[in-house]
LUMMAR-558216 format. One record per residue: residue in one letter; x, y, z of N, C-alpha, C in turn; residue number from 1. Coordinates in Angstrom, 2 decimals. Layout:
<atoms>
<A, <X, Y, Z>, <X, Y, Z>, <X, Y, Z>, NUM> ...
</atoms>
This chain:
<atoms>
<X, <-13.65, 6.38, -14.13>, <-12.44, 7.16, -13.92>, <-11.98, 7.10, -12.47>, 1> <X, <-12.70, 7.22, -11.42>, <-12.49, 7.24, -9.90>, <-12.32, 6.03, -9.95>, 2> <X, <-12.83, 4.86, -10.27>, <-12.07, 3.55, -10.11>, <-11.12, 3.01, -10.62>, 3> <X, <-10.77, 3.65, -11.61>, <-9.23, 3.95, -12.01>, <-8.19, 4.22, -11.35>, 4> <X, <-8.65, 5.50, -10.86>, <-7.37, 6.54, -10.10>, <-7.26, 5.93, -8.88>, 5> <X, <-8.34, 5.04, -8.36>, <-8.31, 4.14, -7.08>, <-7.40, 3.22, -7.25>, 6> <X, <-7.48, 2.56, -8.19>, <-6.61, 1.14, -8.51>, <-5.47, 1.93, -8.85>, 7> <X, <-4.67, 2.87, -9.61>, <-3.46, 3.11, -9.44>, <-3.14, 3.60, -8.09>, 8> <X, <-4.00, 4.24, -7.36>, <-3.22, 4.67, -6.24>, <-2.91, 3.59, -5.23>, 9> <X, <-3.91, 2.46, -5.60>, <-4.09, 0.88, -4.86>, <-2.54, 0.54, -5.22>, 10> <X, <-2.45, 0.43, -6.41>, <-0.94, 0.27, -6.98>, <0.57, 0.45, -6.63>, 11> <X, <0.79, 1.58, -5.72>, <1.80, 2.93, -6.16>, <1.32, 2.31, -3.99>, 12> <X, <0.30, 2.08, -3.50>, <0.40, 1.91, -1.90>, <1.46, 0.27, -2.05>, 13> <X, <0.70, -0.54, -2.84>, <1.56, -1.84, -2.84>, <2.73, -2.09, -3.43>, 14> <X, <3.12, -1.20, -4.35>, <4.73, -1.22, -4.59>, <5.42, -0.96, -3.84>, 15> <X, <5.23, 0.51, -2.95>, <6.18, 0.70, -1.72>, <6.15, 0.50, -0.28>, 16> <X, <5.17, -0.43, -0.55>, <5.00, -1.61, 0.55>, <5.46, -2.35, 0.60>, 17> <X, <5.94, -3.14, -0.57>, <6.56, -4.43, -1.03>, <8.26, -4.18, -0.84>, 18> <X, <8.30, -2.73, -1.84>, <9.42, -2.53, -1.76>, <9.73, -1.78, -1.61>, 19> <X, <9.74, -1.22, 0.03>, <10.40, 0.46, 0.38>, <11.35, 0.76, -0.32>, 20> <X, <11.31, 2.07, -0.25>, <12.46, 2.86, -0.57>, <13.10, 3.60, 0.32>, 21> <X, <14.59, 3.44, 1.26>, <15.45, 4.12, 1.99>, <14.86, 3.17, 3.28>, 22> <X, <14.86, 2.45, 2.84>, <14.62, 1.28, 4.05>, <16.26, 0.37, 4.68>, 23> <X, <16.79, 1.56, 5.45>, <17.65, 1.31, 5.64>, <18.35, 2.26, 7.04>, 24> <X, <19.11, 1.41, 7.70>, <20.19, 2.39, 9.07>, <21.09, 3.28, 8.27>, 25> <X, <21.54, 4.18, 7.85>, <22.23, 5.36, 7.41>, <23.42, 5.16, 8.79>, 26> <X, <24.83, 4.79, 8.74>, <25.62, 4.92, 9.71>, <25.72, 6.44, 10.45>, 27> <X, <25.79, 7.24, 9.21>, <25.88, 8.75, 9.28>, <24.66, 9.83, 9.95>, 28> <X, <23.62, 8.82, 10.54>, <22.39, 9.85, 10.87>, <22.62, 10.91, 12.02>, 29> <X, <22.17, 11.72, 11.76>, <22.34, 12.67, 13.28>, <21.02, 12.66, 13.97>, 30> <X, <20.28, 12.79, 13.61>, <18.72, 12.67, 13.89>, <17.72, 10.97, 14.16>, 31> <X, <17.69, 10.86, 15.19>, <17.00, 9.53, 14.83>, <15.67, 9.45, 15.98>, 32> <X, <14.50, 8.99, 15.63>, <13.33, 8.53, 16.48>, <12.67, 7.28, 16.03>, 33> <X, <12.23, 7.20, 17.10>, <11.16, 5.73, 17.54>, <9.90, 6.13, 17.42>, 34> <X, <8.74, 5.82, 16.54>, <7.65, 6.15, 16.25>, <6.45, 4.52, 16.26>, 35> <X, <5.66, 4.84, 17.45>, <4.93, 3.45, 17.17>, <3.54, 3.90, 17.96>, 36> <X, <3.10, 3.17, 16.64>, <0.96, 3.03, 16.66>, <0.84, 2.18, 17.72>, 37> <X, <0.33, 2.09, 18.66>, <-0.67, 1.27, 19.79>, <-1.46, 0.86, 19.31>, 38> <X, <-2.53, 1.64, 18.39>, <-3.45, 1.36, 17.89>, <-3.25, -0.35, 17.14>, 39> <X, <-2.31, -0.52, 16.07>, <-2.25, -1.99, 15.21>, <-0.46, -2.16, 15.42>, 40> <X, <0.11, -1.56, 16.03>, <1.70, -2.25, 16.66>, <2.64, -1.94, 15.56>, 41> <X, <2.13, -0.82, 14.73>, <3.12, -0.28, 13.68>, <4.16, 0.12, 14.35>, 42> <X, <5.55, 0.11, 14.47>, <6.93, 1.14, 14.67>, <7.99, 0.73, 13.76>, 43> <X, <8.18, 2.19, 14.02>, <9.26, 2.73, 12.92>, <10.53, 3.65, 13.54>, 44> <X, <11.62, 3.85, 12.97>, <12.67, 4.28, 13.30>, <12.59, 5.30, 12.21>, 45> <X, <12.95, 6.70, 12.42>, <13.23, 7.72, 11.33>, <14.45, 7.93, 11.48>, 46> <X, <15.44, 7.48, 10.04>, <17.07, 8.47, 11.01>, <17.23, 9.34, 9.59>, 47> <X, <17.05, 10.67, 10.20>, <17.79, 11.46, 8.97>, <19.23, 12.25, 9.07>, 48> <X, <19.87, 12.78, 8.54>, <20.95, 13.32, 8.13>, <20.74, 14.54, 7.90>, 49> <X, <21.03, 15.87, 8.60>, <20.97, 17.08, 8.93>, <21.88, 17.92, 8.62>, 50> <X, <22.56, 18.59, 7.59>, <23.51, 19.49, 7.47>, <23.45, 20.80, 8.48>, 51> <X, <24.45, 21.49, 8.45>, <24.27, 22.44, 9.59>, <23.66, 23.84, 8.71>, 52> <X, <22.98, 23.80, 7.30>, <22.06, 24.33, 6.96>, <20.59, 24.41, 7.03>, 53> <X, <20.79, 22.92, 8.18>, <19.12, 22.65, 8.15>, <18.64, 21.73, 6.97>, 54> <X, <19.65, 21.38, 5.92>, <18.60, 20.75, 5.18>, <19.00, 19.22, 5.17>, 55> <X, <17.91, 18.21, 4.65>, <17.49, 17.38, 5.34>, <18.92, 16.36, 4.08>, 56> <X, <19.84, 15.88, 4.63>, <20.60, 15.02, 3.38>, <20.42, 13.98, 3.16>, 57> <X, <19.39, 13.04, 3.91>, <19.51, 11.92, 3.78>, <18.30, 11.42, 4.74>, 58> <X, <17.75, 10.60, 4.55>, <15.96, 10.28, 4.82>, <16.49, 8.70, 4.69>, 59> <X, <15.83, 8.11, 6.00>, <15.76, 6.62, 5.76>, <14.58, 5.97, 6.97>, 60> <X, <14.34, 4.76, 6.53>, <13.50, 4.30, 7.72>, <13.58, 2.72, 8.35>, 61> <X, <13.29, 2.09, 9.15>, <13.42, 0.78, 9.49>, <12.52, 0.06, 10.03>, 62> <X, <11.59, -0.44, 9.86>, <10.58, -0.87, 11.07>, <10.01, -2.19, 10.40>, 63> <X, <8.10, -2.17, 10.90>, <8.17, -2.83, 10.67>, <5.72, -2.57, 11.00>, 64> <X, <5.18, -2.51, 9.79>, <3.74, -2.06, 9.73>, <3.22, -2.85, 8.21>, 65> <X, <2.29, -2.13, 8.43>, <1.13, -2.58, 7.54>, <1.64, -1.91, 6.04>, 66> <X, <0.80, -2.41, 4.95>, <1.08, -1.41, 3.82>, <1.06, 0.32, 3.62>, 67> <X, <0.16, 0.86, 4.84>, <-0.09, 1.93, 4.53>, <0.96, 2.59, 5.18>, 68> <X, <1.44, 2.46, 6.46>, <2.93, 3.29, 7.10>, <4.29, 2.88, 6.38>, 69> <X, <4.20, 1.49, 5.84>, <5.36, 1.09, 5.16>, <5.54, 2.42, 3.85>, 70> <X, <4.11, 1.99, 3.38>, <4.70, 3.41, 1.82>, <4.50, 4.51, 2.12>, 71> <X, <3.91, 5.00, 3.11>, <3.68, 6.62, 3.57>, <5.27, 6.41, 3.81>, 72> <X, <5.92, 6.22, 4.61>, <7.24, 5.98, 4.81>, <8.52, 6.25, 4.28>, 73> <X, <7.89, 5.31, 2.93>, <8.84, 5.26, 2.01>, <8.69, 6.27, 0.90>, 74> <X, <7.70, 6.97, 0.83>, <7.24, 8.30, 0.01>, <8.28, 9.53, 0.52>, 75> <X, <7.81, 9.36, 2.11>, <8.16, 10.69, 2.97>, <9.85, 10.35, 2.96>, 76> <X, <10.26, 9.35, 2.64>, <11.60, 9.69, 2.46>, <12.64, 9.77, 1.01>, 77> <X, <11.53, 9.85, 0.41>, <12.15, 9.99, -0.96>, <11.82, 11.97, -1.38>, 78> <X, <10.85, 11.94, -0.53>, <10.40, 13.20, -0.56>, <11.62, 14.36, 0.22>, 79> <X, <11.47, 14.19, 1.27>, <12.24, 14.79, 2.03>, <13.87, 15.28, 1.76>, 80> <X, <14.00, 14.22, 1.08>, <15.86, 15.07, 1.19>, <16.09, 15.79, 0.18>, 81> <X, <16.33, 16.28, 0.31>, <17.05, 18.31, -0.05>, <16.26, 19.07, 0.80>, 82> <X, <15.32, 19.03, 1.62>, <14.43, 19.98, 1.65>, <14.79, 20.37, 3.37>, 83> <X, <14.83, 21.46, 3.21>, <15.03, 21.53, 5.05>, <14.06, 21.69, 6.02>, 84> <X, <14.70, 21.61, 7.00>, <13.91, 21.60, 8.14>, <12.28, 22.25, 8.64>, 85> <X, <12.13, 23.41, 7.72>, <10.95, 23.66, 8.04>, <9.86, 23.52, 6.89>, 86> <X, <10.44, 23.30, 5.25>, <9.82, 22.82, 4.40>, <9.26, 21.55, 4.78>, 87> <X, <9.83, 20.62, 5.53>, <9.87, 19.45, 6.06>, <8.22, 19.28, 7.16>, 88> <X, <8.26, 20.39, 7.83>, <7.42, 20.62, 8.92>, <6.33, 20.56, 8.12>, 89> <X, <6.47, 21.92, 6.83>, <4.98, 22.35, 6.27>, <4.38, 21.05, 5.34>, 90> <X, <5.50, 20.38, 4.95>, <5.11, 19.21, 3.93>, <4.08, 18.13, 5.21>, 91> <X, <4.79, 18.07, 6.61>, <3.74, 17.52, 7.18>, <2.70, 17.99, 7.55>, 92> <X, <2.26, 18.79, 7.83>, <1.28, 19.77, 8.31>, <0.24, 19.60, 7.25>, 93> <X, <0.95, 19.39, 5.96>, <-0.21, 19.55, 4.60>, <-0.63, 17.97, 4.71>, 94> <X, <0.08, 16.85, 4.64>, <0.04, 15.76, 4.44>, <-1.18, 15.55, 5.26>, 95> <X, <-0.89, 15.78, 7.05>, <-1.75, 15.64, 7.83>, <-3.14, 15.73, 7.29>, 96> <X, <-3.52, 17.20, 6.60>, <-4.63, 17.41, 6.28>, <-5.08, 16.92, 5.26>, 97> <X, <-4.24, 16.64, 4.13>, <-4.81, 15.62, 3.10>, <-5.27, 14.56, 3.50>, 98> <X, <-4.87, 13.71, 4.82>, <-5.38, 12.28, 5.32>, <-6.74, 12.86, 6.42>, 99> <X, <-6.93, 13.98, 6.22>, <-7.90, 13.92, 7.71>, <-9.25, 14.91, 6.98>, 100> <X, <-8.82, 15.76, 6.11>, <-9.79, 16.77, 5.86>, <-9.98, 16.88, 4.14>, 101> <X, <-10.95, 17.60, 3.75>, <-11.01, 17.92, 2.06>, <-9.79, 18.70, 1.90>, 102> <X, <-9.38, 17.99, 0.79>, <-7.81, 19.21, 0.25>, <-8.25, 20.21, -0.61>, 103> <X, <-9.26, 20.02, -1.15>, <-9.68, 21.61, -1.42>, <-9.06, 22.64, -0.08>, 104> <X, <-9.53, 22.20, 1.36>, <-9.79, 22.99, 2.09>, <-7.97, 23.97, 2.62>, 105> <X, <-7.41, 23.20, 1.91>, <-5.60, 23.41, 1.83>, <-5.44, 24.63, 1.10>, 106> <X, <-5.35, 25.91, 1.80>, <-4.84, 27.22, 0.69>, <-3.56, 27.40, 1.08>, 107> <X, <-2.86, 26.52, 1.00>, <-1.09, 26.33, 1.20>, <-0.76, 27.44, -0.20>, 108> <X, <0.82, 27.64, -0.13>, <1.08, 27.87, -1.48>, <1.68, 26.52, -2.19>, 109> <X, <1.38, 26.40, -3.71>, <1.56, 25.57, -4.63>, <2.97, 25.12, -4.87>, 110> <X, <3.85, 25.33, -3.93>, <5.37, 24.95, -4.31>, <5.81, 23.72, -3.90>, 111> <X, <5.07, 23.31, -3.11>, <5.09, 21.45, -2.81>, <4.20, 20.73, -3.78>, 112> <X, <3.42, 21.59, -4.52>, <2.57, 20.84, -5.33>, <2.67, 19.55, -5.85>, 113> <X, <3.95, 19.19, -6.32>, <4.56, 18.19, -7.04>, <4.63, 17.03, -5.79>, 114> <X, <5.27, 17.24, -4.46>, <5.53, 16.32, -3.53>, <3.84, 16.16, -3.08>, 115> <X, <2.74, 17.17, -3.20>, <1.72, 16.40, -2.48>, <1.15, 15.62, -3.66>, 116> <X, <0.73, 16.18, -4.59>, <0.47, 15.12, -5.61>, <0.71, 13.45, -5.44>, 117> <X, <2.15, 13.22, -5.08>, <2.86, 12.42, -4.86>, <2.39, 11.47, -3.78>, 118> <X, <1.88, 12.48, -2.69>, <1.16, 12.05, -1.32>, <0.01, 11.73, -2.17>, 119> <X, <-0.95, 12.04, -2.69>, <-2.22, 12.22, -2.54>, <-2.47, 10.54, -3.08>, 120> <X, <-1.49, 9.62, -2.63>, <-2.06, 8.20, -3.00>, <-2.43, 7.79, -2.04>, 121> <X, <-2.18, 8.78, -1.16>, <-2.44, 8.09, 0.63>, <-3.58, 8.83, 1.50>, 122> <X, <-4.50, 9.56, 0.60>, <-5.45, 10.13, 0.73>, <-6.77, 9.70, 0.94>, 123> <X, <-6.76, 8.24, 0.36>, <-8.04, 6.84, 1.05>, <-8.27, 7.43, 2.36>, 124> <X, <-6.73, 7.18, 2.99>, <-7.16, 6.80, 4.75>, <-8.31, 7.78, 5.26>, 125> <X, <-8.62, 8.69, 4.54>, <-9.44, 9.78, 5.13>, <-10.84, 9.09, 5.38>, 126> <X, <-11.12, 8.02, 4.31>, <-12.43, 7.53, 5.04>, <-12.10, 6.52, 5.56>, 127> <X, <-11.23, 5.78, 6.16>, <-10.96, 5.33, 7.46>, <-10.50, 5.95, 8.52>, 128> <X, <-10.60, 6.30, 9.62>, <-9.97, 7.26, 10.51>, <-8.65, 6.51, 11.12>, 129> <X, <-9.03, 5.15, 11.81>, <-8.14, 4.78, 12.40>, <-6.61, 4.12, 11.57>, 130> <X, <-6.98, 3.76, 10.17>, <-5.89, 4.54, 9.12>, <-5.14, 5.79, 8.99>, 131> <X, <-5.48, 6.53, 9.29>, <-5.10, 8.29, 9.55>, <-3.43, 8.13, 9.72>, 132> <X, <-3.66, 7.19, 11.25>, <-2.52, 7.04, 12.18>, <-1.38, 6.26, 11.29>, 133> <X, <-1.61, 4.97, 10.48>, <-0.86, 4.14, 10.39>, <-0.28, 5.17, 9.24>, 134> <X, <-1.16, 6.03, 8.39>, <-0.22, 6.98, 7.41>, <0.70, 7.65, 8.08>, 135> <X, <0.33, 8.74, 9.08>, <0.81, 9.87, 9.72>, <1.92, 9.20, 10.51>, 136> <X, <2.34, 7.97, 11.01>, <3.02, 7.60, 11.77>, <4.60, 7.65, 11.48>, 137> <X, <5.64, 7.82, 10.46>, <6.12, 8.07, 9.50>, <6.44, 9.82, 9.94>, 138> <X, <5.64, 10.03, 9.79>, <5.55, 11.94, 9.95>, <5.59, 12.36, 11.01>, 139> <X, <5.17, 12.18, 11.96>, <4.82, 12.11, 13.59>, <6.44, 11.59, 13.93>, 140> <X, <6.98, 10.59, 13.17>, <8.29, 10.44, 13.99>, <9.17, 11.15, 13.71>, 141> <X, <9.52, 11.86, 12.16>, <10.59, 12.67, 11.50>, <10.11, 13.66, 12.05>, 142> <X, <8.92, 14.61, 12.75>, <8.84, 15.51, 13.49>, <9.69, 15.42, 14.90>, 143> <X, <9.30, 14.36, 15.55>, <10.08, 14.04, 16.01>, <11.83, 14.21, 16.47>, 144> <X, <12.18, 13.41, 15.16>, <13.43, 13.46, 14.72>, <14.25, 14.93, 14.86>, 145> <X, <13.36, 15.52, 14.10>, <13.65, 17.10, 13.97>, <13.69, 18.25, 15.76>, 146> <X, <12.89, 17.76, 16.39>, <12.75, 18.06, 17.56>, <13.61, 17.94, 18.62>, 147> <X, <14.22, 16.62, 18.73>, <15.34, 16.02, 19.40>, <14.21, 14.97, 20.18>, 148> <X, <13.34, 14.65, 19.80>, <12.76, 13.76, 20.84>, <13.36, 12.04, 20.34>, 149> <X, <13.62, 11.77, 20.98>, <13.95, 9.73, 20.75>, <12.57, 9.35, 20.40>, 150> <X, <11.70, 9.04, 21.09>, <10.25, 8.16, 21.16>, <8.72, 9.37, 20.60>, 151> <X, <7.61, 8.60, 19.95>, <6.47, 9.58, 19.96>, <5.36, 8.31, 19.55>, 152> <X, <4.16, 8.70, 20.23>, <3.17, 7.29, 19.50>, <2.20, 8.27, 18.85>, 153> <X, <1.27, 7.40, 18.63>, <0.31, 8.54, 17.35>, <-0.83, 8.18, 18.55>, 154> <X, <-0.75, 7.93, 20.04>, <-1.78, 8.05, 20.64>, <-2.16, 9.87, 20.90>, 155> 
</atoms>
């Protein structure tokens, strides 16, 4: 069964690796950052689209990494839009800890449930560490984004 749920999640990393989703410049972005690993030379561009409600309209990305930042990437931006600005924060905050720690250890409330689920294909990297980064890198920049910062590395 665990080598099952391995090979689909093996699956679901190489589809949206192959073929992002919102892998694209948005003319309309208001928000945009530069996000790049030192570590293996991953960067990425986050530009999202910000209503003056805060919520997030439009999620896209551009760069240029490995399989694992390509579909963390392309997850976190399929994920993200409708959701505003600080749902946005907590969805990273959780993500973080799904790649770094036991998610048991997560007593979030259950209303992202559905979007981490979603994450939890990217939950390997935890026994690689220096993987961590190439997931989180993606997240680290739409924080970013949200911040007003242009540039952030995952050093």
């Amino acid at each position: 069964m665990l080598d099952e749920l391995r090979d689909l999640y093996q699956e679901v990393i190489l589809d949206h690796g192959k073929n992002p989703r919102n892998f694209r410049h948005p003319d309309d972005a208001n928000r945009t950052a530069h996000g790049f690993n030192p570590m293996c030379g991953d960067t990425l561009f986050i530009y999202l689209k910000v209503d003056d409600e805060g919520v997030i309209q439009d999620c896209a990305f551009m760069g240029k990494g490995c399989a694992i930042s390509t579909a963390s990437a392309s997850l976190m931006t399929e994920i993200l839009k409708g959701k505003k600005e600080d749902e946005a924060r907590v969805l990273f905050e959780r993500f973080h800890l799904l790649c770094t720690e036991d998610p048991s250890a997560d007593e979030s409330e259950d209303s992202d449930q559905d979007d981490m689920e979603r994450l939890e294909v990217l939950s390997g990297v935890r026994e690689f560490p220096v993987r961590v980064k190439c997931a989180t890198l993606a997240w680290h920049t739409m924080s970013a984004a949200l911040d007003g910062q242009q540039e952030v590395t995952t050093e």
